[in-house]
KELOMAR-650431 format. One record per residue (C-alpha): z, y negated, x; residue in one letter. Coordinates in steps of 0.02 Angstrom, whole numbers, plus 50000, padded with zeros to 5 digits. Layout:
ZYXA
...
//
This chain:
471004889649306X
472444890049154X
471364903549067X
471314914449235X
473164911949250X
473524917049071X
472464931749067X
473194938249263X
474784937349164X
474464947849014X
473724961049133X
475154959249236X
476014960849081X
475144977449028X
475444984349184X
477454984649172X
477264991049008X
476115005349073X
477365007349232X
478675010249086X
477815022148975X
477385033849124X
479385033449181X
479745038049029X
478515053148991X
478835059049179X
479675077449142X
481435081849179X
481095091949346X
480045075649424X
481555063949390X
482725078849447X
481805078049613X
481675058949614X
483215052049582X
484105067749713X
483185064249863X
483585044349836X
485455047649776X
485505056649943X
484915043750031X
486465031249936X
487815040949908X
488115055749981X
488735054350156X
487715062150308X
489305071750328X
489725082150175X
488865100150168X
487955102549999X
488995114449898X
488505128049795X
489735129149635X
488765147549589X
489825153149725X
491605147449683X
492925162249636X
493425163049447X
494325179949450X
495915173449501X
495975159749360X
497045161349204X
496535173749028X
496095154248945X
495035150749053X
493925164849020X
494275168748811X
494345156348680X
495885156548542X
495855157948361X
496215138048339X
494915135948483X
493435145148389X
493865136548233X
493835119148321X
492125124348397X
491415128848228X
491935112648158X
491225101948317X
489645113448278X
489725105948080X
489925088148164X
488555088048264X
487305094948112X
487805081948023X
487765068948164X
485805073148202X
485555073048025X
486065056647979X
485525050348167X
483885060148217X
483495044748327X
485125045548432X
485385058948593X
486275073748572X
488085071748596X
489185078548741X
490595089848625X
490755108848710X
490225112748869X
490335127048970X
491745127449095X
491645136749280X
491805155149179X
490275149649060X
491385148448905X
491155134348792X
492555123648778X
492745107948676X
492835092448792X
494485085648708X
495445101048765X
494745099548935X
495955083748946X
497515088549021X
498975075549017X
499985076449183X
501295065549254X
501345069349442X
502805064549563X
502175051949648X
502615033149626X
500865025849683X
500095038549522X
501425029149401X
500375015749390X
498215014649313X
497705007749500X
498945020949598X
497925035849482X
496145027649488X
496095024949693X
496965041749727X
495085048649628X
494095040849700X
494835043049875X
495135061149854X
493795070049773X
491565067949865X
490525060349720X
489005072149678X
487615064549589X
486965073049385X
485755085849400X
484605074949278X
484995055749280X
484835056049111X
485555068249024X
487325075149022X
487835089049147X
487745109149039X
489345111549097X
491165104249110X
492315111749261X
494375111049231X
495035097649299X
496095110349417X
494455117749471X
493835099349534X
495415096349613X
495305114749711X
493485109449779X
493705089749799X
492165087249743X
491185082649565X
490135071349452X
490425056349360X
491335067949201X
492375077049330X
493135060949391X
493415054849250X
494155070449140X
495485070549297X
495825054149299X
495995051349111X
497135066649114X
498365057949246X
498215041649142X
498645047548996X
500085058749082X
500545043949141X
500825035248974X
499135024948963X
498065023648805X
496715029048903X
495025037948849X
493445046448930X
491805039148895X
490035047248901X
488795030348889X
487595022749004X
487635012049163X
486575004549285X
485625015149455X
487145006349570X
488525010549445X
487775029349403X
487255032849598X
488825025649683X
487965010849780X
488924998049841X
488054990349981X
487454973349851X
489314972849810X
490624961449882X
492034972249974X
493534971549871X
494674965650013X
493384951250030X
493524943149868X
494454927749847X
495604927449696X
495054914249574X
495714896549587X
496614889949411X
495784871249396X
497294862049338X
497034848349229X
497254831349277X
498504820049189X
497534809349089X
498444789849119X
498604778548983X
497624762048999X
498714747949021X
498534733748933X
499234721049074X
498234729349217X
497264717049347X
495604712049303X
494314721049429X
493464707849543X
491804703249553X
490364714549614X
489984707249772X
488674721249817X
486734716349872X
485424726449737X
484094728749886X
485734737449972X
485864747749831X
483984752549788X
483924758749991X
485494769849955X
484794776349793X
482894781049900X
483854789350017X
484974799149907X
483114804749814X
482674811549989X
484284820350031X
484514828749851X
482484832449878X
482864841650038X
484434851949970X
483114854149816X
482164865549949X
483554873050050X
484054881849858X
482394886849832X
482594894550011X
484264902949972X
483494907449794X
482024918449900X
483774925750012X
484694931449855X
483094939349763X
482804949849928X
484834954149890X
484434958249726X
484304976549673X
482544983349662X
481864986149470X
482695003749400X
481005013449291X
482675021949222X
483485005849173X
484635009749015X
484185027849026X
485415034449167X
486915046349105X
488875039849157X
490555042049133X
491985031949157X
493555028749078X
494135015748936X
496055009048937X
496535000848781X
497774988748764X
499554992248694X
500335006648799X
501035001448968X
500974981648920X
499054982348945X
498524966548873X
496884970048838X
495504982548847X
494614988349013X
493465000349075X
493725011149251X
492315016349333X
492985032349410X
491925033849584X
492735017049644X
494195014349568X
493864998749517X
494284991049353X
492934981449253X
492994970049103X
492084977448937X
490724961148942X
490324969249112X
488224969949110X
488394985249242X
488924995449079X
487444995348962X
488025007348825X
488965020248743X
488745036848654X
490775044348629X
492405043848687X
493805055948688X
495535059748740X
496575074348721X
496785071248528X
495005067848468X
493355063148468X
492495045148395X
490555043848406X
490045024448442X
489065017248285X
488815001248347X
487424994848421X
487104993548607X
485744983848647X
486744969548731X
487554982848820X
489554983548794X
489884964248773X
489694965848587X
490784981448565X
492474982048455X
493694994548527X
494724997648371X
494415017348341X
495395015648161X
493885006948109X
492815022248024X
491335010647995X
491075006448183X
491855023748267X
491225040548180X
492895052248217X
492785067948208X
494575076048151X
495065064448054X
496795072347982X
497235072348178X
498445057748249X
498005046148091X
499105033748019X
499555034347838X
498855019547759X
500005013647611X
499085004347463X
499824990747429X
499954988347258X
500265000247125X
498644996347019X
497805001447162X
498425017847143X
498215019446941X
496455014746996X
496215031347109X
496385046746948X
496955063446991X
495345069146999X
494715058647128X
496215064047246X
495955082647214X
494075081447266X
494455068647441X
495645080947487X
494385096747449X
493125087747595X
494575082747703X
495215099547700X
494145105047833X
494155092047942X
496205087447937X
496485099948101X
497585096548236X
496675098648420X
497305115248501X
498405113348668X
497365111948835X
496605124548890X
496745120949067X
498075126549181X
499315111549260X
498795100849368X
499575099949541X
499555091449694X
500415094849861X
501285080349965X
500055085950092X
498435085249981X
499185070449936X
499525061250096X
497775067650152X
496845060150012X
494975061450067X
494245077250116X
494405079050314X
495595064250294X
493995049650333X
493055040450205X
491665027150243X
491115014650116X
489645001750136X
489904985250037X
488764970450068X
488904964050266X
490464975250269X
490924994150281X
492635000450255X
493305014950340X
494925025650262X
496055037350362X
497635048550311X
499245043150390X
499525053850558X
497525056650580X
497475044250714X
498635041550862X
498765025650844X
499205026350659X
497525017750598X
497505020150391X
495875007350366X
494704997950462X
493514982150378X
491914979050489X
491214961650424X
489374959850467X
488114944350483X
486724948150422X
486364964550263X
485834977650392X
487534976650460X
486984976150655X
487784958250697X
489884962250701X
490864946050652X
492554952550616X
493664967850606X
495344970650517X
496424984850538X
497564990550472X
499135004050520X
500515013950464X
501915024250531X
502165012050705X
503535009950811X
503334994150840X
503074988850662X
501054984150697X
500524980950485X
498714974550546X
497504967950658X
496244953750654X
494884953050785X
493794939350779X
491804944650864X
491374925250878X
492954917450953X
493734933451042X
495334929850963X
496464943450894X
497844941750776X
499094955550738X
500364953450612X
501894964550596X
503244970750474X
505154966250488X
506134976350608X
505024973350767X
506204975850933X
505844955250972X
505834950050793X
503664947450802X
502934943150614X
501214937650706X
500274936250863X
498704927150906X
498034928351074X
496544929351167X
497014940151317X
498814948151329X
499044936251499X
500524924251522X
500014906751514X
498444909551398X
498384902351247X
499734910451125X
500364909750943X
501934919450905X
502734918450742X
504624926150723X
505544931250594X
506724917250615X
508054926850501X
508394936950635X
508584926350767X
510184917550829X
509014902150887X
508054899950726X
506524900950797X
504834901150693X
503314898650787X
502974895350991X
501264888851017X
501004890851219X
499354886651334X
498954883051505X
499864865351499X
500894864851349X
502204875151225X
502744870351047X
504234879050963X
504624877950793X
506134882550730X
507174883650564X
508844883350494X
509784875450654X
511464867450646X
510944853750779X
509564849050671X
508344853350788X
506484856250714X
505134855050849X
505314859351039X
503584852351139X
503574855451339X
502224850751450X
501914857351604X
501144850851770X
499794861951892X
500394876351977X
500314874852168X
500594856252159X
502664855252230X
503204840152129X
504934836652239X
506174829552139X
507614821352200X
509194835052200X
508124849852119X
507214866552164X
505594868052097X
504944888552113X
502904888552177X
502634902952038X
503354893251885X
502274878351834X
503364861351830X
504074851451694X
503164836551663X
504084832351489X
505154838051349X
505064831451186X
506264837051031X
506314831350843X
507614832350738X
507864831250547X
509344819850484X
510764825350502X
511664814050331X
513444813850413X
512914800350518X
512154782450498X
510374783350532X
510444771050673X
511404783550751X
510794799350719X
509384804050840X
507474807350769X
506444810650935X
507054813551119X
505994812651262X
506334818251451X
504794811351561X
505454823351702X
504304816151828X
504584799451803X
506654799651792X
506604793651610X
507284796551437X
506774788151292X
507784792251135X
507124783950955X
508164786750794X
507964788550620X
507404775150498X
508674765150404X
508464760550223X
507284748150188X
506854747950379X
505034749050441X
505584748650625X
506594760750726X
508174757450832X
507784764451028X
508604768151205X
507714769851333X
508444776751514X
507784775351694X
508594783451829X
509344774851968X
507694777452090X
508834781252242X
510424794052212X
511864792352322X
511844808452400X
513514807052484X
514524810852320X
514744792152287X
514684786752102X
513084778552034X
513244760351978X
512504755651805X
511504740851804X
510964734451645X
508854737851692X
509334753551691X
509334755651474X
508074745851382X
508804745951192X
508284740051052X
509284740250888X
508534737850717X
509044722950606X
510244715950754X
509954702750870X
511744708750959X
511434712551139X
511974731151184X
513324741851208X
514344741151343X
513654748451485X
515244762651489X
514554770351315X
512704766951384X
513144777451542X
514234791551452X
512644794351349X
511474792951504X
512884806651610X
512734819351433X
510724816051426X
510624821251617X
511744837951580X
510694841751420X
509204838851523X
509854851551650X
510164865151500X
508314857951421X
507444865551589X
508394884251594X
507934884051399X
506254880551450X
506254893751572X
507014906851486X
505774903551332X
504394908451461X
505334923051506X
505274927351365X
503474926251326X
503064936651476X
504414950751403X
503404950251229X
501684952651346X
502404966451438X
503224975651297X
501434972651171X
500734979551345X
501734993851339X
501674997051154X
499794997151131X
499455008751294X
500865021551232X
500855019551044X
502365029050972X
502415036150769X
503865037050693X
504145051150572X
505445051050411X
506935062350441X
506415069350249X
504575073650341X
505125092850369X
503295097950455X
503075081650553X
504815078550625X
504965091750777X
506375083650851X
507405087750694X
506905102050668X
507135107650844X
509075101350822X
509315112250669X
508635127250747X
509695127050913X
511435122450807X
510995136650722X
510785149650865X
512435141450949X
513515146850779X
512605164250771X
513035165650939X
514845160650924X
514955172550770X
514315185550881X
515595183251032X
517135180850911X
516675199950871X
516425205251033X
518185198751114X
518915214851133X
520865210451119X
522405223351113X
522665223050944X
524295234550939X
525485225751078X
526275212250960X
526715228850828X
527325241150977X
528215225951062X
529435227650859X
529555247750882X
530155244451050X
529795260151131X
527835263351169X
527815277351270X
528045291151117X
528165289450956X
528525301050790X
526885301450664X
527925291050556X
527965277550668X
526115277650703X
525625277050526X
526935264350526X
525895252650677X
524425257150573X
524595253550438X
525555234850479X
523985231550600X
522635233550478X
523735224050322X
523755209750460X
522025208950486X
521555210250340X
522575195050279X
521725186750419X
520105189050364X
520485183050188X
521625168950281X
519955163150385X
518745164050234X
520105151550145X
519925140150289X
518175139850288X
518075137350099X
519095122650085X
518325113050227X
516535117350119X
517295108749984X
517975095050075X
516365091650147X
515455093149978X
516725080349882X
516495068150039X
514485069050023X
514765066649836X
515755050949870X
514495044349995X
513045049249871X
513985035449749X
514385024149886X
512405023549887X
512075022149737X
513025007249692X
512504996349865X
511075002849875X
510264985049826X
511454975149956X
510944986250106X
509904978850239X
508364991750326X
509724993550471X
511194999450376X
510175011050264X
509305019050411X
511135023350475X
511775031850330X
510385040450304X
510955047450474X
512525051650418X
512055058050270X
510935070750341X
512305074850479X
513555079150329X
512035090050236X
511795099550393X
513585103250418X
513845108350254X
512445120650264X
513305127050419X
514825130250324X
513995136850185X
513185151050332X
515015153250392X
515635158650243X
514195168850184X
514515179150348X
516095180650338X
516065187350152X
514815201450206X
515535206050381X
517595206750342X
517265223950264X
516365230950423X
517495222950534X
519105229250435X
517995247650449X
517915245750618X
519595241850663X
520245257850564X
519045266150656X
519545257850831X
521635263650778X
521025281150746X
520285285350900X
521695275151007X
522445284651134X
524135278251091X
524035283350910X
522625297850928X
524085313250935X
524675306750773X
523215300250683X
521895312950732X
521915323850593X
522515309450465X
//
């Protein structure tokens, strides 16, 4: 039987090894055919069209795209030197990945492909901003061939245009914005693993899912001490013991099994056996520490944006990196993948580089024999061979990068993206897409098909009514939905079931912005717990409980309403208040409504285990004629701690009882108004989530209508005021005949006179009016500049409210500004047509025609 086992093994054995050798002969084309149809199947969504890059315009794109400098050539006939050597000295190693073609079929050396950018947006400031913005923005397409590098290398402006591109497309763009962005950060051609290279992430854990890791801390170890008690005796029965021990055989024996079990669960999980294993083409991008206060080296693999440590087994190799400044070949072996790689490119032994006069730091010997050692020689023939390699890497080729704020916004082509983790798919929107301002959506599944829905989270942007995100749990129909500061009733959270009064509710508040402190109100059928914070009366939990509807519990000199459920009991706690002795500071209060009774219990007093009490029952019949209520002594219980004294007197007792029965009073409209309350919040969520409102920056020119719609009719109404002031047809020559005195006729000297004093008014009108106008413009530009530094120096004291109003005003003083700015142009260009027109107007008056006719 052992021999038949051994020998099913070898052939088992053989086969793999056969399996192997025939994935390795198959040709180019099969694997080309292969590995597309099942990357289609993983990665690329049902959705996107297949594109055809022959078809893209070039004609339009700039002379350096399309002809190669001086410095260029010369860098490409060095690479060309490089690599001779390279396959020389390494005939066993792959070719390596220096000058591609770009999208006008000129070569162009990878390193110059790179082009450093810095764009203007704070999320790309930052390596995780720049890496999710990728991966969100442009459609992943698979290699050609899994296993060799792609022919050609598009600009990264050219990837941006289209949205789309492979593994060295993502990453030349992203390196670019990284290193724009100040990061040590380098491209990498290497080799990963089928899920890494093909963009499969349904065996991986969703992001959002993860639990951050837990620091153990260590325990404090305690001193033995050398006075400590003596342990007594073991009093236990052995047989006792030997039962326990069987039956912890057969419990561990049975877990042994469930493993195994979960063992078979997780291999099913596990990713099916790549023939290509160590053979598939990638890129990514290396950061290395340094730059940025990175503290140590890490990879990014570009298609998710995730960052990954270098000892990460998905990463099983690499050939080069490169950056905008040069090239290093990897020297070092890779057969435990990248866990055993040093990332120090100044070491020449472990990373080949290929200009080596470029960005290198002058090493200074340190002594001076050391230098008598090296003759003159020597140094004339190192810097003969160095000669041709001490070049400095020609500018990018590539035109600047740029990206609109409404590429930006948009992020993923169509504005949707769908991701499948493991029992989860995420969904991505663009802000505005959806109504009801949905960004991302997290389906969490049973079971790996992803059929069985346990939860979804949402999440939104843009609201009205501040909604941040929603939790809906599949199993226990319970919804959560949590919410930003600034909601109209304070919200920060709220759990319900249905959006029904007297369901069972969990509202948190943002107690900062409420006058009553409150925190939390837990409410059901029967009962409601408030929580609040911060109170001057101490006051810290609120708990009401509340009797059936229907049932008309009559109480003696109260109204009950048949709608509102009655008040069984009230119960408050209160923190001590250290300005009075505990004895007399109250802990817990409790109003038994229905049964005419108060108990009161107070705080502990040192070195007290007990805790002084009152206890009040109601006179059972009230004199309902007005007379006063005698106190009898049954009517308080009390018990006070460490004093066998009897009681107050019964006046104190029954001032205390007469305040109780007012605060009770008070107790029952609070309790009221806090349902009130709760059925306002129902109706208004009600309202909110059937109309859901947007609200749009006043700096969001295209979105804001309402603005925009302002501006447009203020200007029309000045325009049109312009218009009429020119229109007004006045007599212009009474006030100058009313000083001749006589209108009726008049020598030519006269009317040249009139003339001549008419248009010299106007005209110092005109100037007089532009003057006006010119000093309230910069009035209003001095006061915007003194609101501008007003800003600038709160600006870290202002709360959302008070910002959000002088942003208000600010924008009201920019628009009027611009107005006056418009006045004054207009004026400027029409005072020499009006001044034209009057002259004309005087010439053909009848008044002054005789006389000025032929003038």
């Amino acid at each position: 039987g052992g021999r038949m086992e051994v020998l099913e093994e070898k052939e088992e054995e053989e086969q793999r090894e056969e399996e192997e050798l025939k994935a390795l002969e198959i040709s180019d084309k099969l694997q080309h055919v292969e590995t597309k149809v099942s990357m289609e199947q993983v990665c690329v969504p049902s959705d996107v069209p297949d594109f055809d890059w022959g078809s893209i315009d070039t004609s339009q794109l700039p002379s350096s795209y399309k002809t190669n400098s001086l410095k260029e050539k010369k860098l490409l006939h060095i690479a060309d030197h490089f690599l001779q050597q390279y396959t020389h000295l390494c005939p066993d190693r792959k070719p390596l990945f220096l000058h591609p073609v770009n999208e006008c079929g000129v070569k162009k050396f990878v390193s110059t492909t790179v082009r450093p950018t810095l764009l203007p947006y704070t999320e790309l400031y930052h390596w995780d901003g720049c890496a999710s913005f990728v991966s969100d923005y442009l459609t992943m397409e698979p290699l050609k061939s899994p296993i060799t590098p792609p022919s050609s290398l598009y600009s990264p402006t050219t990837i941006l245009k289209y949205q789309r591109g492979n593994c060295f497309d993502f990453s030349m763009l992203l390196c670019s914005m990284l290193i724009g962005a100040g990061y040590d950060a380098y491209c990498v051609h290497g080799y990963a693993t089928r899920e890494i290279c093909t963009l499969d992430e349904t065996l991986e854990l969703c992001p959002l899912l993860r639990k951050p890791q837990e620091v153990p801390k260590e325990g404090m170890r305690k001193k033995p001490n050398k006075y400590r008690v003596k342990p007594p005796p073991d009093l236990q029965s052995k047989f006792e013991l030997q039962q326990e021990a069987k039956k912890k055989a057969e419990t561990e024996a049975a877990e042994k099994n469930k493993e195994r079990e979960e063992e078979k669960v997780t291999e099913v999980e596990k990713p099916k056996r790549d023939p290509l294993y160590g053979l598939r083409v990638h890129a990514w991008v290396l950061v290395l520490p340094g730059k940025r206060e990175v503290p140590e080296t890490f990879f990014i693999n570009p298609f998710t944006g995730n960052s990954h440590s270098t000892m990460d087994e998905h990463f099983l190799g690499i050939e080069s990196v490169w950056n905008h400044r040069n090239y290093w070949v990897n020297m070092q072996d890779c057969w435990n993948g990248c866990k055993d790689l040093i990332f120090d490119l100044g070491d020449a032994i472990r990373w080949e580089i290929m200009l080596s006069g470029s960005n290198k730091p002058l090493q200074l010997l340190p002594d001076d024999e050391e230098e008598k050692e090296l003759s003159d020689r020597d140094m004339d023939d190192m810097e003969k061979e160095e000669e041709d390699m001490s070049f400095d890497m020609p500018p990018s080729w590539v035109a600047p990068i740029q990206i609109s704020p409404r590429e930006f916004e948009t992020r993923c082509s169509q504005g949707r993206k769908v991701i499948l983790y493991k029992k989860a798919k995420l969904e991505k929107w663009a802000p505005y897409l959806n109504g009801n301002g949905l960004v991302k959506r997290l389906t969490i599944y049973a079971d790996l098909d992803c059929t069985e829905v346990v939860e979804v989270r949402e999440w939104f942007k843009n609201r009205e009514d501040m909604l941040d995100m929603r939790e809906v749990n599949k199993q226990t129909q319970l919804t959560t939905e949590y919410f930003s500061p600034g909601h109209l009733l304070s919200l920060k959270a709220h759990t319900y079931t249905l959006l029904e009064p007297e369901t069972e509710h969990t509202m948190e508040f943002y107690n900062e912005a409420r006058v009553d402190g409150l925190q939390k109100r837990v409410e059901n059928a029967n009962e409601m717990t408030e929580y609040f914070v911060g109170r001057d009366d101490f006051l810290h939990i609120r708990h009401m409980e509340f009797g059936k509807k229907g049932k008309k519990i009559h109480l003696a000199g109260t109204r009950t309403d048949i709608n509102s459920r009655p008040i069984v009991q009230i119960k408050e706690c209160f923190h001590r208040n250290l300005e009075k002795p505990a004895d007399e500071d109250v802990a817990e209060r409790i109003f038994l409504i229905t049964e005419e009774a108060i108990h009161l219990t107070y705080h502990l007093k040192d070195k007290y285990i007990t805790a002084s009490k009152k206890d009040f029952f109601k006179a059972a019949e009230r004199d309902r004629k007005g007379n006063e209520i005698i106190m009898t002594p049954e009517m308080c219980i009390t018990y006070q701690a460490g004093s066998s004294e009897k009681n107050k007197k019964l006046l104190h007792l029954y001032k205390l009882l007469q305040e109780l029965t007012e605060e009770e009073k008070q107790l029952k409209q609070q309790v009221r108004q806090s349902e009130a309350e709760v059925l306002n919040i129902l109706k208004i969520r009600e309202n909110e989530e059937t109309a859901v409102k947007l609200s749009v920056s006043i700096y969001n020119t295209e979105r804001n209508e309402k603005r925009r719609q302002q501006y447009e009719a203020m200007k029309h109404t000045v325009e049109d005021e312009l218009l009429g002031q020119e229109e007004q047809d006045l007599d212009y020559l009474a006030p100058f005949l009313i000083q001749i005195g006589h209108r009726e006729k008049m020598t030519k000297r006269q009317a040249l006179h009139v003339r001549d004093d008419c248009l010299a008014d106007f005209k110092h009108r005109l100037i007089d009016k532009a003057n006006i106008i010119q000093a309230r413009f910069e009035k209003a530009v001095e006061e915007l500049q003194k609101k501008d530094q007003w800003f600038q120096e709160n600006q870290n004291h202002l709360s959302a409210e008070e910002e959000d109003d002088f942003l208000t005003r600010y924008s009201e003083t920019m628009f009027h500004i611009h107005i006056l700015a418009l006045r004054l142009n207009r004026e400027k260009q029409t005072a020499p047509q009006k001044y034209l027109a009057l002259e004309e107007k005087l010439r053909k008056d009848p008044r002054l025609a005789e006389h000025l006719g032929h003038a």
